[in-house]
ZASEKE-698972 format. One line per field, with one value per residue (C-alpha): residue in one letter; residue number from 0; z, y, x. Coordinates in nm, 3 decimals, decimal comma, always signed. Example, Ala and Ser with C-alpha at 12.3 -4.5 7.8 and 13.67 -1.06 7.14 Angstrom:
<recs>
r: A;S
k: 0;1
c3: +0,780;+0,714
c2: -0,450;-0,106
c1: +1,230;+1,367
</recs>
This chain:
<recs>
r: X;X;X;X;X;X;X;X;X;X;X;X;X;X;X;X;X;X;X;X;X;X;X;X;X;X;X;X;X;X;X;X;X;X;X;X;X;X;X;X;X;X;X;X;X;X;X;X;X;X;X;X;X;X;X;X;X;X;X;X;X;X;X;X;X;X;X;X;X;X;X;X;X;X;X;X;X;X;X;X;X;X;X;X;X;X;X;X;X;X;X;X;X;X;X;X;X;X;X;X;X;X;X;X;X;X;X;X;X;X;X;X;X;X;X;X;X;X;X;X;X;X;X;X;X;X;X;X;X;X;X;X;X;X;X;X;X;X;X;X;X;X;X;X;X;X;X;X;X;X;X;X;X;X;X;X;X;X;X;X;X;X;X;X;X;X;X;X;X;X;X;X;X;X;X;X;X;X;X;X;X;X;X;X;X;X;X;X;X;X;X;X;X;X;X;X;X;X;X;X;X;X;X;X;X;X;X;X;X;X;X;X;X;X;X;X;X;X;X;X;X;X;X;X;X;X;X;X;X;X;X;X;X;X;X;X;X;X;X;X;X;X;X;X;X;X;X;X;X;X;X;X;X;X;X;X;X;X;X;X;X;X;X;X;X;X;X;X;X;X;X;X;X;X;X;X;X;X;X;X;X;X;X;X;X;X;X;X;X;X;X;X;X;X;X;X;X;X;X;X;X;X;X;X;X;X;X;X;X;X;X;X;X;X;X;X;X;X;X;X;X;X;X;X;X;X;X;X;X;X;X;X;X;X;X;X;X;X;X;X;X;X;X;X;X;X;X;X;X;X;X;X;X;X;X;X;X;X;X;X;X;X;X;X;X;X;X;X;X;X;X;X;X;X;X;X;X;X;X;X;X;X;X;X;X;X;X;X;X;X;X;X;X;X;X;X;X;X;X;X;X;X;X;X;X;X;X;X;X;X;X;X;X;X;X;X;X;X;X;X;X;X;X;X;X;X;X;X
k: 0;1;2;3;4;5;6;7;8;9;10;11;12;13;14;15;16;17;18;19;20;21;22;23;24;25;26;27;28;29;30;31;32;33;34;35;36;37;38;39;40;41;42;43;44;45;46;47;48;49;50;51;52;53;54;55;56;57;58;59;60;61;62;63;64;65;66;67;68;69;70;71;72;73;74;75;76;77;78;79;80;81;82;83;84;85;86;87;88;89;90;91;92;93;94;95;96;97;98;99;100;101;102;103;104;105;106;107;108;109;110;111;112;113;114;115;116;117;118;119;120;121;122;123;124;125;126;127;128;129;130;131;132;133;134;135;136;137;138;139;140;141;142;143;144;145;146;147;148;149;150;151;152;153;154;155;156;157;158;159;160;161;162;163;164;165;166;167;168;169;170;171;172;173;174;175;176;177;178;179;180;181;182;183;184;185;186;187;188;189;190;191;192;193;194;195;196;197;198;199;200;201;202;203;204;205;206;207;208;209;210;211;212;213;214;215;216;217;218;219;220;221;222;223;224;225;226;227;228;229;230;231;232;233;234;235;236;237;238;239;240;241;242;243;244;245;246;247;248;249;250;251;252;253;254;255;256;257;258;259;260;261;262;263;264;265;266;267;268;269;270;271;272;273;274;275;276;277;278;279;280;281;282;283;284;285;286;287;288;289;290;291;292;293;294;295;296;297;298;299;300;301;302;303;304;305;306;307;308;309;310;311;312;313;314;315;316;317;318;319;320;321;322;323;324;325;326;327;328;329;330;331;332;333;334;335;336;337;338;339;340;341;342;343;344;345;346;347;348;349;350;351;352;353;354;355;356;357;358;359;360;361;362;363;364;365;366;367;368;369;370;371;372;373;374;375;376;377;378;379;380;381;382;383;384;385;386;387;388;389;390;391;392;393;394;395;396;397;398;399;400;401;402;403;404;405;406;407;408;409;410;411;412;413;414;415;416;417;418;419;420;421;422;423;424;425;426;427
c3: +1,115;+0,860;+0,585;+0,710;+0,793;+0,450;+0,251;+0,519;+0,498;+0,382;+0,117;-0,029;-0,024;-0,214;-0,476;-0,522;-0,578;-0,813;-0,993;-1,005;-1,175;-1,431;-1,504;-1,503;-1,747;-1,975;-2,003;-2,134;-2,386;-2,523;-2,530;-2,841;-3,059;-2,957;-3,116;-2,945;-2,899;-2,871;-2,804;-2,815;-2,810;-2,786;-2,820;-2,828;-2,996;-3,306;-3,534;-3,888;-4,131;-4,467;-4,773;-4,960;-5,103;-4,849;-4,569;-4,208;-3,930;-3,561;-3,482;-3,177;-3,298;-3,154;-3,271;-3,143;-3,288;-3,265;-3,405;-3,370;-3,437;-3,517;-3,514;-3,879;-3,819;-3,662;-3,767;-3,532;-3,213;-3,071;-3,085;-2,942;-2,623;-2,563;-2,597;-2,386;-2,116;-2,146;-2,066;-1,749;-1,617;-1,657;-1,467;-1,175;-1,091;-1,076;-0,861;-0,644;-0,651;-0,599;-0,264;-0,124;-0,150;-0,018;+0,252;+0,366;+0,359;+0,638;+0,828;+0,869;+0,916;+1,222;+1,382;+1,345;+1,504;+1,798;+1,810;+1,857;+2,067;+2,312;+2,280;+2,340;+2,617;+2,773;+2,727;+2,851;+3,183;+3,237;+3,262;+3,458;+3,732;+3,685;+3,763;+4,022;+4,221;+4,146;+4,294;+4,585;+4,627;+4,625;+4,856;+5,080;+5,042;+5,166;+5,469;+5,568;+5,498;+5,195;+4,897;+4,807;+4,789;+4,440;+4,319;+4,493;+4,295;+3,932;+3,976;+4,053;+3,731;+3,554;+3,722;+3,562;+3,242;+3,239;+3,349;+3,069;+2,839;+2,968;+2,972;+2,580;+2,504;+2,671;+2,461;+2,138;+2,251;+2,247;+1,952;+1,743;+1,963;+1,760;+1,440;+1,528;+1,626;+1,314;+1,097;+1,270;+1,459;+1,827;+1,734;+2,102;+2,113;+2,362;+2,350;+2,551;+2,259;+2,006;+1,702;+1,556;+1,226;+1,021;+0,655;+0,354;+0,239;-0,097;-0,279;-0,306;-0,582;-0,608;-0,747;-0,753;-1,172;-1,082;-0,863;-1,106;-1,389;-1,163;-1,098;-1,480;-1,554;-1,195;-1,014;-0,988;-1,057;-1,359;-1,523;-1,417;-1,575;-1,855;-1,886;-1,823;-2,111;-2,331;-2,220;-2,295;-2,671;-2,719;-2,584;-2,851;-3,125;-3,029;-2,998;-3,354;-3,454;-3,296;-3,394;-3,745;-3,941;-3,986;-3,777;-3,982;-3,856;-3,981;-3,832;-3,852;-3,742;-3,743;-3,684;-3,633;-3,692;-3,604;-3,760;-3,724;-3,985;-4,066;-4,239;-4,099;-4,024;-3,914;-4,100;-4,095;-4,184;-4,172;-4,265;-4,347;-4,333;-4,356;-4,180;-4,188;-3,900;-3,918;-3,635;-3,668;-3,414;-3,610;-3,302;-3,462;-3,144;-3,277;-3,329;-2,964;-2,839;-3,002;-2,904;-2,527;-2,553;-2,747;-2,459;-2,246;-2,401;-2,337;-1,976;-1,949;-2,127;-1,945;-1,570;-1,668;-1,758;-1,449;-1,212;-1,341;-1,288;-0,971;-0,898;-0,975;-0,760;-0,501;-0,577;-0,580;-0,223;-0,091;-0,212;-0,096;+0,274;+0,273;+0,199;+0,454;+0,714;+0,662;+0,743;+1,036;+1,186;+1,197;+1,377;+1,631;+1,743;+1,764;+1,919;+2,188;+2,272;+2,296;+2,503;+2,755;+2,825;+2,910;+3,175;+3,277;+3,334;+3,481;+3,704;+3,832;+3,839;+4,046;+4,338;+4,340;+4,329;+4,034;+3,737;+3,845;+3,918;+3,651;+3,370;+3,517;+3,456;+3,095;+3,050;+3,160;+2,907;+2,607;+2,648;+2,650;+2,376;+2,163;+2,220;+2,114;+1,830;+1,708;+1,763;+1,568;+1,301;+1,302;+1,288;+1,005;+0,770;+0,806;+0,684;+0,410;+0,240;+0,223;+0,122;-0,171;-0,276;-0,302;-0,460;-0,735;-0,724;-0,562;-0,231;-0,098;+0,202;+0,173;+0,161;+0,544;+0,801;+1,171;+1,439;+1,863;+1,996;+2,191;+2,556;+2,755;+2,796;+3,102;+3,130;+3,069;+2,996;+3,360;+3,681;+3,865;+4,101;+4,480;+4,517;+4,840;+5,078;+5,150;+4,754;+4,752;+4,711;+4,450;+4,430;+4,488
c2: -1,262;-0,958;-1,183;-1,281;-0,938;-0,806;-1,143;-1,035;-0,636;-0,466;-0,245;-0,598;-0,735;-0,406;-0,420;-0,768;-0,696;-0,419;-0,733;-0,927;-0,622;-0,588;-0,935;-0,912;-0,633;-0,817;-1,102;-0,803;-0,643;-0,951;-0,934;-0,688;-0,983;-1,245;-1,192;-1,014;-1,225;-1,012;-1,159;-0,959;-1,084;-0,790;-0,857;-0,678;-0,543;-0,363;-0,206;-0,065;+0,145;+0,046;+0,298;+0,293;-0,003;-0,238;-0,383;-0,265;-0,466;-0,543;-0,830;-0,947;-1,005;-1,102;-1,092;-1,292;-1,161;-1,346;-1,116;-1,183;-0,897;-0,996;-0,723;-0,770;-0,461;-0,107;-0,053;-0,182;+0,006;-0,348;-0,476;-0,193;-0,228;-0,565;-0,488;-0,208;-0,419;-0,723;-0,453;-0,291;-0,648;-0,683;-0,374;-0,444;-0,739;-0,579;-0,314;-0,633;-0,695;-0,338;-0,324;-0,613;-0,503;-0,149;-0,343;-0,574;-0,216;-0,073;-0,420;-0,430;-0,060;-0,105;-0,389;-0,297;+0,039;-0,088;-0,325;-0,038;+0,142;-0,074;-0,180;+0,246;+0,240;-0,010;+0,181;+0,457;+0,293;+0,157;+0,488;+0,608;+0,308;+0,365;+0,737;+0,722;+0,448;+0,680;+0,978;+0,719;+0,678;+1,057;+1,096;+0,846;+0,978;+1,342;+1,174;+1,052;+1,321;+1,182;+1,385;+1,764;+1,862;+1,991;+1,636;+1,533;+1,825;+1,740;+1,394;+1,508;+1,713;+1,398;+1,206;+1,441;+1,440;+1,078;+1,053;+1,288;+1,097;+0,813;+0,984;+1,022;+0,699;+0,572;+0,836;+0,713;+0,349;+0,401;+0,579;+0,285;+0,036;+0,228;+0,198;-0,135;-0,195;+0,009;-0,242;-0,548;-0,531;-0,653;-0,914;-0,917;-0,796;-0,917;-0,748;-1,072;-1,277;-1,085;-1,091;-0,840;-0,804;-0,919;-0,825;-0,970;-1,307;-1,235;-1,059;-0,698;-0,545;-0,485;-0,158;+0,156;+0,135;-0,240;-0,132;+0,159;-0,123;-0,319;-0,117;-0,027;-0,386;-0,474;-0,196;-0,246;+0,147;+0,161;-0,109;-0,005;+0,365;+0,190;+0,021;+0,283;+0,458;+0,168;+0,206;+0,524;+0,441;+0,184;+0,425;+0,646;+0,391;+0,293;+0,655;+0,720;+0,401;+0,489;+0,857;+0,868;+0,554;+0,312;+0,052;-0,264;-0,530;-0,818;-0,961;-1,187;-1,171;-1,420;-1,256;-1,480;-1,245;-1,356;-1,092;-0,789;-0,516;-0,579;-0,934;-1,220;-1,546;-1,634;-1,468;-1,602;-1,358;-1,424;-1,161;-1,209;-0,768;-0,584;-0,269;+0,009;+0,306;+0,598;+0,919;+1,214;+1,501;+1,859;+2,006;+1,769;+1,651;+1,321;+1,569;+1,658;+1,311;+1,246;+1,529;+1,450;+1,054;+1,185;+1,428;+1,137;+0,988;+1,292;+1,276;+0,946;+0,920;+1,292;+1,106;+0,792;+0,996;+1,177;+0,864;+0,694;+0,976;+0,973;+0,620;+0,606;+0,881;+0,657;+0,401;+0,647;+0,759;+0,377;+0,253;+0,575;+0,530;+0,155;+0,260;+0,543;+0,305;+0,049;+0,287;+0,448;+0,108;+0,028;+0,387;+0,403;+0,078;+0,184;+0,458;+0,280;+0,041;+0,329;+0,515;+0,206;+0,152;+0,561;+0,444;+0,177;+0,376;+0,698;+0,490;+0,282;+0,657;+0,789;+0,560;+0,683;+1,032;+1,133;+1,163;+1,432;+1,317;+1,487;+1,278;+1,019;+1,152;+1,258;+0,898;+0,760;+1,019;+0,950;+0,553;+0,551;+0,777;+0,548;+0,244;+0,406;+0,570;+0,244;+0,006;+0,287;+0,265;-0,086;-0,099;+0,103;-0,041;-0,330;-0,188;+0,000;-0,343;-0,405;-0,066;-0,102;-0,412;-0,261;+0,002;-0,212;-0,457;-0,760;-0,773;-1,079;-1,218;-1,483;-1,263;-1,153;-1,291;-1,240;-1,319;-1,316;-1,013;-0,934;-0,877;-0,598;-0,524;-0,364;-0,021;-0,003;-0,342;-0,386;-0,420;-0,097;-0,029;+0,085;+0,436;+0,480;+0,281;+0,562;+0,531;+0,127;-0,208;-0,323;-0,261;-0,516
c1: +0,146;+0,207;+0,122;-0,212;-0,281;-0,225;-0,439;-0,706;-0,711;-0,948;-0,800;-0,701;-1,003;-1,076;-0,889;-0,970;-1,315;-1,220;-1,073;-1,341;-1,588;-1,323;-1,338;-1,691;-1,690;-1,439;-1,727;-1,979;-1,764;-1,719;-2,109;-2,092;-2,024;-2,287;-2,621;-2,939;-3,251;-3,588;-3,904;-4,219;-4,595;-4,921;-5,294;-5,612;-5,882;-5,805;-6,075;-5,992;-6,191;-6,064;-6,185;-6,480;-6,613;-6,398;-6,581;-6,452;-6,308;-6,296;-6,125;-5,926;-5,578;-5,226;-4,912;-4,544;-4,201;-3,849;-3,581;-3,227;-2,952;-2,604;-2,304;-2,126;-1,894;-1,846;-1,528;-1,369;-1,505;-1,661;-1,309;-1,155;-1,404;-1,315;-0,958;-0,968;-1,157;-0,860;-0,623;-0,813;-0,857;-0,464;-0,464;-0,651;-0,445;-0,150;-0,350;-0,393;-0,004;+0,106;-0,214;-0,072;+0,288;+0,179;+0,041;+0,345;+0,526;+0,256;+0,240;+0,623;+0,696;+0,416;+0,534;+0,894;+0,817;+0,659;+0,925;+1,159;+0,954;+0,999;+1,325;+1,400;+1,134;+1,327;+1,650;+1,479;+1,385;+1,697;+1,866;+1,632;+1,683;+2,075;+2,027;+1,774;+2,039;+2,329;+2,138;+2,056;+2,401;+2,506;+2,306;+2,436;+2,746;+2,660;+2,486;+2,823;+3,018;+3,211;+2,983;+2,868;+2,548;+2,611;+2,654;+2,309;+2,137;+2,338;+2,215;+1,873;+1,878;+2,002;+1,684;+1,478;+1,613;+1,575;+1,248;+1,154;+1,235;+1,123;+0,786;+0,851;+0,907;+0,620;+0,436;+0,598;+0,517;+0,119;+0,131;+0,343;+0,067;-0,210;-0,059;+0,027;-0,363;-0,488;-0,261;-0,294;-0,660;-0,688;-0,403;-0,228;+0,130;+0,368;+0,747;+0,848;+0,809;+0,841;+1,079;+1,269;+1,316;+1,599;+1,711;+1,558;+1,608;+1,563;+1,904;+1,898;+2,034;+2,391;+2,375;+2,149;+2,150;+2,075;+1,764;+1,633;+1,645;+1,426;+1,179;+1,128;+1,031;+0,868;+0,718;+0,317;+0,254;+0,444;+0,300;-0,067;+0,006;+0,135;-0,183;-0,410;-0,228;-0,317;-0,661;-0,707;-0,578;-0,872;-1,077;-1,022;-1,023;-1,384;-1,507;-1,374;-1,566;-1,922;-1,903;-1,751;-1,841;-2,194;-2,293;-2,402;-2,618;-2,788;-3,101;-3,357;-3,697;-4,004;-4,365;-4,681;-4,999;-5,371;-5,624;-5,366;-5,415;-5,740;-5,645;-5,811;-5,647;-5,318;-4,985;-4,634;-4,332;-3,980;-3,735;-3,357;-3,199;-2,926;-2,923;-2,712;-2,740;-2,552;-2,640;-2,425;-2,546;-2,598;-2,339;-2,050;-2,040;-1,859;-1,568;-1,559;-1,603;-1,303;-1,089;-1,199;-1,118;-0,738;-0,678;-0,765;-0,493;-0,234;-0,334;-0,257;+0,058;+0,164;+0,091;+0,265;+0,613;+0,560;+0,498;+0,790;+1,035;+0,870;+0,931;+1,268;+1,270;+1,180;+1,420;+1,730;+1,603;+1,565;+1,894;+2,049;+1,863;+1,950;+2,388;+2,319;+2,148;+2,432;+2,699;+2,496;+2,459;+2,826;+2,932;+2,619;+2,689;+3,088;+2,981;+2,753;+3,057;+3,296;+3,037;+2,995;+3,381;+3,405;+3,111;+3,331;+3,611;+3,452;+3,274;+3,612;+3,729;+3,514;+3,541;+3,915;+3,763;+3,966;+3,649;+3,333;+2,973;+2,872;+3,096;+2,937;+2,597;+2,693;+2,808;+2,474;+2,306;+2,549;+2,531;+2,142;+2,135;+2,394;+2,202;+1,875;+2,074;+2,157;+1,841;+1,699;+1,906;+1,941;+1,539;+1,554;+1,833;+1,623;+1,317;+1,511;+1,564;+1,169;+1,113;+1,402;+1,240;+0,907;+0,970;+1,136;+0,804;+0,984;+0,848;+0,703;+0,547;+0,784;+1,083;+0,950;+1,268;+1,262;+1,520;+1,529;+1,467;+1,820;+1,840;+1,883;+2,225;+2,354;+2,488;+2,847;+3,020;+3,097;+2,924;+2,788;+2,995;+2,865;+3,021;+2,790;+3,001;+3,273;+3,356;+3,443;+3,251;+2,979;+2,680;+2,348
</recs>
């Protein structure tokens, strides 16, 4: 599903069309080599008074012209055009590459999220069901005589606690379904079927050094800055050649008169030139054209250092999230199973009246908390993997590896016990 979304997205299609004009213009700049064919024809009446002692003339006359102009040099600015196109094609594709890998970036950060969104809203709810029975059950309790009426209102604070953030999750939910639908369109989403994320198939690096080295050879954006550089290097070759040296062209042209220039009869030329054109502008603006296509240059070569320390940047940061996220993962999820035995315990505790209602509330809080702790952070050491791989230009649709979404556990590892029933028996 991501990878459909991202062949079919518009910013792709985009950038593919930006491909496609710079292919286009690579076919025209190789234009400046292929002779020009101009065709003219005029007719009327033409009268000439020739000077004394020739005889005048009005005749009707026509005249058709063939000329063809052939490029023999311009120092090399022709050349430098078509070069300079070769490399901006080169450079659009990999704008293609870096789009689409931009793009499996969004479509898996998006689904992932609202993956997880759920998955917390779910936690979320659960709680709040847990809560709302244990308040049930407090109450029960003061009704026959067995509870306080300090524990009824500490598990009504609890309830609303819960519910709170139960509120926000459902909040954060319809915000990750926008993205989601921003992303993906009107592509239906249900979290019963869904499929979570899973880490890369293809091999991360083993290394940071490893990934940094990566990226210098791979990543999209340094290779299209590194192009654009080159670019900008033609650019100034040509300028130099159409400002500072001759243009020389050779032509041929065949003219067919009929009474033109006060000659009667039919004419045939045919002409066989060299020509050479040189325009130099009084302001020495050739001077200036080249200064502005060299500081071209210096702009490009300045943003391409700074992107790339940039980028590595950005590589340092991914394999440093992607370490962090590993070691995150392993304590939350310690955490959450050290957090649901204490709400095994406390709970076995408090039906011998020996652990306070309100441990058992702060166990409720701390467990939901762990487990959203850790989806989270399992969600993202997942997508830290995709983003490492991106930013070192290896990601792939292909790469893209899902898994069963895992069910619900309950809270605590044990049955809840009923502590409404004069503090013994389970709970239905």
């Amino acid at each position: 599903m991501i990878g459909k979304a991202t062949e079919t997205h518009d910013r792709l299609r985009g950038a593919e069309a930006a491909a496609d004009g710079a292919r286009n213009a690579l076919r025209v700049s190789h234009g400046g080599w292929f002779p020009t064919l101009s065709l003219s024809a005029n007719g009327g009446r033409e009268s000439t008074t020739k000077p004394a002692g020739l005889p005048n003339t009005d005749m009707n006359a026509s005249q058709f012209s063939a000329r063809a102009t052939q490029l023999i040099w311009d120092f090399d600015a022709t050349n430098a055009d078509i070069r300079r196109a070769q490399v901006t094609l080169v450079r659009a594709d990999i704008a293609v590459e870096r789009t689409r890998q931009e793009l499996l970036v969004e479509g898996l950060t998006a689904y992932a999220s609202l993956v997880r969104a759920h998955q917390l809203l779910a936690f979320a709810r659960q709680s709040e069901d847990n809560i709302r029975r244990q308040t049930g059950l407090e109450e029960v309790r003061l009704q026959e005589g067995f509870g306080f009426s300090t524990d009824v209102l500490q598990a009504k604070s609890q309830l609303a606690g819960a519910q709170a953030r139960r509120v926000a999750a459902e909040e954060a939910t319809q915000n990750a379904q926008s993205r989601f639908q921003a992303f993906f369109g009107h592509v239906p989403f249900q979290v019963s079927n869904a499929q979570v994320l899973a880490m890369t198939r293809a091999g991360l690096p083993v290394s940071m050094d490893a990934a940094v080295e990566e990226a210098r050879r791979h990543n999209p954006r340094l290779q299209e800055l590194a192009l654009t550089a080159a670019a900008a290097q033609e650019a100034v070759t040509s300028v130099r050649g159409r400002t500072l040296y001759p243009r020389i062209d050779g032509f041929v042209e065949h003219n067919i008169k009929r009474d033109v220039a006060g000659q009667s009869g039919r004419q045939n030329e045919l002409l066989f030139k060299l020509q050479v054109t040189f325009s130099l502008n009084t302001g020495l603006t050739a001077l200036n054209s080249i200064r502005l296509a060299e500081a071209d240059l210096r702009a490009a070569d300045a943003t391409w250092a700074d992107q790339e320390r940039t980028v590595l940047e950005t590589v340092r940061n991914s394999w440093n999230r992607l370490e962090s996220a590993r070691a995150q993962v392993q304590l939350l999820n310690d955490q959450a199973s050290l957090a649901a035995g204490f709400l095994d315990v406390a709970r076995s505790e408090r039906e011998l009246g020996t652990r306070s209602l309100i441990d058992i509330l702060s166990g409720e809080t701390t467990l939901i908390n762990a487990r959203s702790d850790a989806a989270a952070a399992e969600t993202e050491l997942v997508l830290a993997g995709y983003r490492l791989l991106a930013a070192m230009g290896r990601l792939n649709a292909a790469d893209i590896q899902t898994k069963p979404m895992p069910k619900l556990a309950p809270m605590g590892r044990g049955a809840f016990r009923d502590m409404g029933r004069r503090g013994t028996g389970e709970q239905r």
